[in-house]
C-alpha positions in Angstrom: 0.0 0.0 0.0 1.4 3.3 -1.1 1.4 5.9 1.3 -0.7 8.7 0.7 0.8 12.8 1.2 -1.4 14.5 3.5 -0.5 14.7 6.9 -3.8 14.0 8.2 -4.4 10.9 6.3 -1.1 10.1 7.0 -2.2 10.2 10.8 -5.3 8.7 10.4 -3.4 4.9 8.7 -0.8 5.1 11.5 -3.7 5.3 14.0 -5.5 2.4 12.2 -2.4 0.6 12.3 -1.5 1.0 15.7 -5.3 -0.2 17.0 -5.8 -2.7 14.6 -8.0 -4.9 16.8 -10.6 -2.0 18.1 -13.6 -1.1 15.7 -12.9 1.1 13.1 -15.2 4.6 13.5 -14.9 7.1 11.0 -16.3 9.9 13.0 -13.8 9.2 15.2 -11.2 9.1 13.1 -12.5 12.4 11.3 -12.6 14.2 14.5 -8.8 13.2 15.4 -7.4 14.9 12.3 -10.1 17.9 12.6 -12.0 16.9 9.5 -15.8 16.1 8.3 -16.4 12.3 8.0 -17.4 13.0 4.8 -14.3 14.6 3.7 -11.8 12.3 5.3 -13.3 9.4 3.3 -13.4 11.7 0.2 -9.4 12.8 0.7 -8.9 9.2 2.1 -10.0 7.6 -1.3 -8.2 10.0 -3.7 -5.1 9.5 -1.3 -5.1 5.4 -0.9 -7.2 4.7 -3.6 -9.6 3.0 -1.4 -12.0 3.7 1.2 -11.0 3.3 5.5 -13.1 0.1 5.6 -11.6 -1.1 2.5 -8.1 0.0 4.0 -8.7 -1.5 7.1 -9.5 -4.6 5.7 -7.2 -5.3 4.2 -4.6 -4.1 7.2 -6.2 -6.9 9.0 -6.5 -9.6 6.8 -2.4 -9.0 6.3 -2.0 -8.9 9.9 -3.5 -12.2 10.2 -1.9 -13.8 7.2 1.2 -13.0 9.2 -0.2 -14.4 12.6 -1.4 -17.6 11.3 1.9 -18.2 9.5 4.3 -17.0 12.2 2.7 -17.8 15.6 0.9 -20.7 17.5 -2.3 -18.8 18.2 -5.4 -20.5 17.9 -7.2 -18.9 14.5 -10.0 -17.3 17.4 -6.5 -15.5 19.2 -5.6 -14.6 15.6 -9.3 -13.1 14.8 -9.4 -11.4 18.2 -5.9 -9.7 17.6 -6.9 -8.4 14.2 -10.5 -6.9 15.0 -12.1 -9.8 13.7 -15.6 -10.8 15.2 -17.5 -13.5 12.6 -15.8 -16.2 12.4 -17.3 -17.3 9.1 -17.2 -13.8 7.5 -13.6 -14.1 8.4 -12.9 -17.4 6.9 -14.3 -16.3 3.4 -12.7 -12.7 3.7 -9.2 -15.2 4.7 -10.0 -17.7 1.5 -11.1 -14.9 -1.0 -8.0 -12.3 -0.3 -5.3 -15.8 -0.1 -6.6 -18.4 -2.1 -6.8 -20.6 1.0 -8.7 -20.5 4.5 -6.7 -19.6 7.7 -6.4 -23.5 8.9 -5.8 -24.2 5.6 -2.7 -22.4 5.2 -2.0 -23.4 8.9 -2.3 -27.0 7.8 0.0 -26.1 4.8 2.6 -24.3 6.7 2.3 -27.7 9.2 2.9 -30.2 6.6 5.9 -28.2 4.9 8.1 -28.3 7.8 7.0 -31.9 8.7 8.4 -33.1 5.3 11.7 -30.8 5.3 12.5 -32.2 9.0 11.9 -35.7 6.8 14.4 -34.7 4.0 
C-alpha cells in the first residue's frame, strides 16, 4: 500500500495501524485529524485509492496472514488480535483475499516443515 501525502491521512493509517483490533469509527477518526467524516473518506479515497473500511481490511487480513503463518495462536487469538468478530465472514474474507482458509494455510505451513525435517 502506497502511502498517501497529506498529513492528516497520513495520521489517520498510523492510527488504524497502531489499534488494529478495536472497531474502526470514521467519526472518530474524522474528528482526530479535525475533518468532516465526509471529507476524510473523500481525501482518504483519492489518497489510498480506497475507502477506511476497504483499507482497514485489508490491514487486517495482512496482519493475520502473518499471525497464522508466524505464531501458534489459535485462529479465534488470531481473529481477536486483528479486530475480527464473525468467524465465518472471516474465513471467506481469509479464503477470498489468499486463495486458502486460515487453517488451511496453517495446515499447509504444518505439513511443509514436517516433510523438510523428513528430508
Amino acid at each position: 500500500m502506497s502511502r498517501p501525502q497529506d498529513i492528516r491521512i497520513s495520521h489517520v493509517i498510523a492510527r488504524l495501524e497502531a489499534r488494529l483490533a478495536e472497531p474502526c469509527r470514521i467519526d472518530q477518526l474524522a474528528r482526530a485529524v479535525n475533518m468532516s467524516p465526509s471529507y476524510l473518506t473523500r481525501l482518504f479515497r483519492d489518497q489510498t485509492g480506497r475507502s477506511p473500511a476497504s483499507f482497514v481490511r485489508e490491514l487486517r487480513l495482512r496482519r493475520a496472514y502473518e499471525l497464522v503463518q508466524t505464531t501458534f495462536l489459535s485462529i479465534k487469538e488470531v481473529m481477536a488480535a486483528v479486530g475480527w468478530n464473525d468467524p465465518s465472514h472471516f474465513c471467506r474474507a481469509f479464503k477470498a483475499r489468499f486463495g486458502v482458509s486460515p487453517k488451511g494455510l496453517r495446515n499447509a505451513l504444518q505439513h511443509e516443515h514436517a516433510a523438510s525435517k523428513r528430508a
